[in-house]
N, C-alpha and C positions, 0 to 999 in steps of 0.2 A: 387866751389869745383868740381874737374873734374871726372867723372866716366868711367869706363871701364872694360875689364876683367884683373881680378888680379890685379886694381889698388892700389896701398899703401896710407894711409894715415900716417900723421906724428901729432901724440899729442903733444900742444906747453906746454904741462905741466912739460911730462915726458921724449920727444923724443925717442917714442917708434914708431914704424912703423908697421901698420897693414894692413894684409889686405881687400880689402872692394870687395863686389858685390853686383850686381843690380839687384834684382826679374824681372823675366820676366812683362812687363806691365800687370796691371791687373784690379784693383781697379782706378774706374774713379770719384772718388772722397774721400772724406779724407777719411784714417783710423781712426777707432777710436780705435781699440784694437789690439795687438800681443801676441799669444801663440802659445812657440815650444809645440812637443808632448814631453808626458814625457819619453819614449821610444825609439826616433827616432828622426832625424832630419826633420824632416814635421812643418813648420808653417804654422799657419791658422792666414787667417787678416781679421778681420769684417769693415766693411767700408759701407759708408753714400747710399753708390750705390746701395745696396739692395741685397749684396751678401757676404758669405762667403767663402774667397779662399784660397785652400789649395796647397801647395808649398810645393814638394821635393827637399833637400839641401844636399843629401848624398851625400859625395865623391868631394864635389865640388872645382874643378882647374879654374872655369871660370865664369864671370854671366851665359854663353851660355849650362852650366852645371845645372843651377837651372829649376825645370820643375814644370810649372803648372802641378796640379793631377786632381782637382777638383775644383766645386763652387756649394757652397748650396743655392739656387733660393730663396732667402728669399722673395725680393719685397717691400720691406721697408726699412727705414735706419739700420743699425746693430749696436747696440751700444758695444755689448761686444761677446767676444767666447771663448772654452776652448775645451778642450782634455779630452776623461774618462783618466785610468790610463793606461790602454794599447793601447792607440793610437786608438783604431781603429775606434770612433766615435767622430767624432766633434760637438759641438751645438751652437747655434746663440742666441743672445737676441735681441729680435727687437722691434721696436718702432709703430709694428703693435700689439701689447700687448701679441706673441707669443712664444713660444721658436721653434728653426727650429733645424732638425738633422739629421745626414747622417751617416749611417753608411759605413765608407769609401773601406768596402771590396766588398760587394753590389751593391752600390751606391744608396741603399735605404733611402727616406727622411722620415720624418715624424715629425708633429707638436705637440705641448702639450699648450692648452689654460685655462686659467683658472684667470690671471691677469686681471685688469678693468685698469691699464693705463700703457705705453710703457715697457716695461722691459729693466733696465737697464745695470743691469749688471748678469752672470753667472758665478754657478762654478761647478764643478765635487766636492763632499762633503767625508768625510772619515767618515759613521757611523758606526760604528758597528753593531748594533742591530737591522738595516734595511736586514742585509744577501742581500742586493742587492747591482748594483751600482747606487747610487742617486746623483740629481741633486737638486741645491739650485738656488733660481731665486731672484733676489731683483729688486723692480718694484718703481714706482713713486707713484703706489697705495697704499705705506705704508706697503708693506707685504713683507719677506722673504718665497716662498712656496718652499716646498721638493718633487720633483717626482720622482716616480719610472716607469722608460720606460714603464713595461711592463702593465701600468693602464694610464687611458686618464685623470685621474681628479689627482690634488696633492694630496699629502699623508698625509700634514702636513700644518699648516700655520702659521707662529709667524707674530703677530701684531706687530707694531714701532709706534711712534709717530710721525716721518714724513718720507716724502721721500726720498728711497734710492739714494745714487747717486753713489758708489763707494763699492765693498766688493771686500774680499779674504781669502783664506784659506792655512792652513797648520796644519798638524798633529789633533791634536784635536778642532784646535782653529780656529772660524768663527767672521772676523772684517767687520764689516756693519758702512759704514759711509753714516750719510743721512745729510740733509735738516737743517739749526739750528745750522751747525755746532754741530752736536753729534758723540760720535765714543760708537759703543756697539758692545759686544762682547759675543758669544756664547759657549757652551762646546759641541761638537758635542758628543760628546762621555760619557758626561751625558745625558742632557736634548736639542735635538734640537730645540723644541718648547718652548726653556724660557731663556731670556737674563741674562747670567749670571755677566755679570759688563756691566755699562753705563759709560762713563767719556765726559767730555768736554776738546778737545784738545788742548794742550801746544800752540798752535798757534791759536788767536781770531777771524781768517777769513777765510770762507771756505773750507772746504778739499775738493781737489778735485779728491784722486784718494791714492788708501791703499795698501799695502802689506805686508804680513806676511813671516818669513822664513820657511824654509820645515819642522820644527821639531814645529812650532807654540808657540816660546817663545819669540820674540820680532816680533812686527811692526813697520810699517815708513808710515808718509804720505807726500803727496805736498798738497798746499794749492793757492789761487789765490794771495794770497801775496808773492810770491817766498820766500818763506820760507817752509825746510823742517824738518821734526822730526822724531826721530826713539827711542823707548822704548820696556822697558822689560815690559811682561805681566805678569810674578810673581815678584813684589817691593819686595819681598825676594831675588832674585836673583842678586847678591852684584859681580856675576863676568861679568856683562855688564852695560856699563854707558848708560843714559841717557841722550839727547841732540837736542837742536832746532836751524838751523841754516839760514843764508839768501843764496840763492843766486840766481839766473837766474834772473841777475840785468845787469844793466849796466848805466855806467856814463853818461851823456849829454856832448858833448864835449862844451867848452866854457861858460858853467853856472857851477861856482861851490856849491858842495854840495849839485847837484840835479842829482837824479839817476831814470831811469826810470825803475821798477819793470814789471816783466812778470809772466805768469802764470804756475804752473807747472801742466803740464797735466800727468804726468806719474811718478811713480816707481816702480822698481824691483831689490829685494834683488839677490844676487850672489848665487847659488845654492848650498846647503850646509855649509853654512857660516855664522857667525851670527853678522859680522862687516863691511860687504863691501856691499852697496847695491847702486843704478844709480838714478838719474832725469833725467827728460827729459820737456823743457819749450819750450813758445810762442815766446821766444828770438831764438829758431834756434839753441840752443844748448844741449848737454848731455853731465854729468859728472858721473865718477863714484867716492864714495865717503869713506873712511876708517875712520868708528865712533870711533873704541878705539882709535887710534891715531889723530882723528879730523885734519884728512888731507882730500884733495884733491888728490886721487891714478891717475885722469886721467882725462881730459880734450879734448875735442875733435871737432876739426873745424867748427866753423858756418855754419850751411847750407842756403839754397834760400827760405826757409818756416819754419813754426814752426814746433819744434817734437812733433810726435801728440799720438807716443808707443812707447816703450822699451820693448824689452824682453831680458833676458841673452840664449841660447844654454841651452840644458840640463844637459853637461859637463861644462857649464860654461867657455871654452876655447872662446866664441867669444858674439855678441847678435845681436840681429837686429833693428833697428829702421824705423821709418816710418815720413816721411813728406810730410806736405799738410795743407792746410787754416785750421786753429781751430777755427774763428768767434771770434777770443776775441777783437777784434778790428768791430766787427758791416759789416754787409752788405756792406756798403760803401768803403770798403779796401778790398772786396772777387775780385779778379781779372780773368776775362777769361783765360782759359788755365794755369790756376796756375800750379805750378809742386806738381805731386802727385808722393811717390817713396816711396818703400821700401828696405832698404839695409843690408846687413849681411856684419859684421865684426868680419875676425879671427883675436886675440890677436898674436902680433907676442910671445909675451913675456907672460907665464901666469899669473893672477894676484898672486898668491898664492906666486909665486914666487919671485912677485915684492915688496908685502906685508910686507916681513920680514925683507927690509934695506930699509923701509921707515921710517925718521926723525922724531920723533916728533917735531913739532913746534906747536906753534900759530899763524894762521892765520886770520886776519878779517871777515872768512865767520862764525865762533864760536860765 
């Protein structure tokens, strides 16, 4: 796949032509997470090299238009980042059992300890009844804690039965998937210290990675069986379907009926929408996906490495993905000088718009 400025690519799904750029080099080894700001065009990318970098995309005509702003000196691998609500502080989960954060007008850092093993993943949390802005942290140690910047010790801690590997938020609603294959789910806006449903997911093999939409009424996860699922969180809610489906597969040429399965390491729902949401897998590809009509809205070219993030733009006109070695294939397949990259794609067409003359059919990925 060739890169450039303002280069287009062509979806063999839809033959839609977008265009794509290249983040300035930054991250010298895989990412593991992407979040735009929720105010601005700024992505921040946590990645394995012990730093979190933040990237300006406003206005952009060219890769040569995207500017490094920043990088938060973590020092350990990053597993996850996120954005408060006004952009203007980033924070890191790192695998030194920390949280790291900058506030980006400053460029003031600062730490928050309190975790006994790697922290996995972070969010910016919507409490009410904190009057502050809080942070929710989910660790391997089995705990989800709640900090408030402005104390060095958590506020709060909900115990889990095993380890996190996977959360996200929207509106009231807090999706912690751990260890066991469990998905539990919080009410931020009742009780943040108390699990208010636990379920075991439509799919028997590990999740490996969750999201909720903005208003916090359905989730979707990817799991290591390339298969993904997206449901409603009130079973009352009779005007969205529910559904699990395969794909980030592919055929063996010349053995029939044997397909080799990939992992999916990534989704993210479309921003304000509660049907259209992406994967992203160990095969080198990302789709986006339309649940009430159980299509395929968009397909997009193989890349040279696995997709290792997804994120939609905060208008949701474009998103960016990242590739680079994920490990699921063992040490022995990590190769020197892998290509590490992150890329932003504008939709030449918007979804919204492409949404409303798509066909229902059936297809085999249902």
């Amino acid at each position: 796949m060739a890169y450039g400025k303002g280069t287009t690519t062509n979806s063999a799904a839809n033959s839609h032509k977008d265009k794509e750029y290249v983040f300035p080099k930054g991250p010298e080894d895989t990412v593991s997470a992407l979040r735009w700001s929720p105010v601005s065009n700024h992505l921040a990318a946590a990645s394995w090299d012990g730093k979190v970098y933040i990237y300006d995309a406003t206005n952009t005509t060219s890769s040569d238009t995207i500017k490094g702003v920043a990088a938060i000196p973590v020092g350990s691998p990053v597993l996850d980042c996120d954005f408060n609500k006004d952009g203007t502080i980033a924070v890191g989960a790192s695998a030194d059992k920390k949280l790291h954060l900058m506030d980006l007008k400053s460029s003031q850092t600062m730490t928050l300890e309190g975790h006994t093993s790697p922290v996995r993943t972070v969010r910016f949390v919507d409490v009410p009844s904190a009057n502050a802005p809080i942070i929710a942290s989910g660790s391997w140690d089995r705990t989800v804690r709640y900090w408030d910047m402005r104390q060095p010790q958590p506020i709060g801690v909900l115990e889990l039965p095993e380890r996190v590997y996977a959360m996200d938020t929207g509106g009231s609603l807090l999706a912690i998937s751990t260890a066991e294959n469990q998905l539990h789910f919080v009410n931020l806006h009742d009780n943040p210290l108390k699990l208010w449903k636990s379920i075991v997911p439509p799919i028997p093999l590990q999740t490996t990675a969750v999201s909720v939409t903005a208003d916090g009424t359905r989730w979707a996860i990817g799991t290591i069986a390339g298969r993904a699922a997206a449901q409603v969180v009130d079973e009352k809610d009779l005007s969205l379907e529910n559904l699990s489906f395969k794909c980030h597969r592919e055929a063996i040429p010349n053995k029939r009926n044997v397909t080799d399965v990939y992992t999916i390491n990534d989704v993210a729902w479309w921003p304000g929408h509660k049907d259209v949401f992406a994967t992203a897998g160990s095969d080198g590809t990302f789709s986006i996906w339309d649940v009430r009509n159980r299509n395929r809205l968009r397909s997009f070219p193989k890349v040279s490495n696995s997709v290792t993030a997804i994120n939609f733009t905060r208008d949701g006109t474009g998103m960016a993905y990242a590739m680079g070695y994920d490990w699921t294939k063992g040490h022995q397949h990590s190769k020197a000088g892998a290509e590490t990259k992150i890329v932003m794609l504008r939709f030449e067409t918007p979804l919204k718009e492409r949404e409303v003359v798509v066909v229902k059919k059936k297809t085999n990925y249902w």
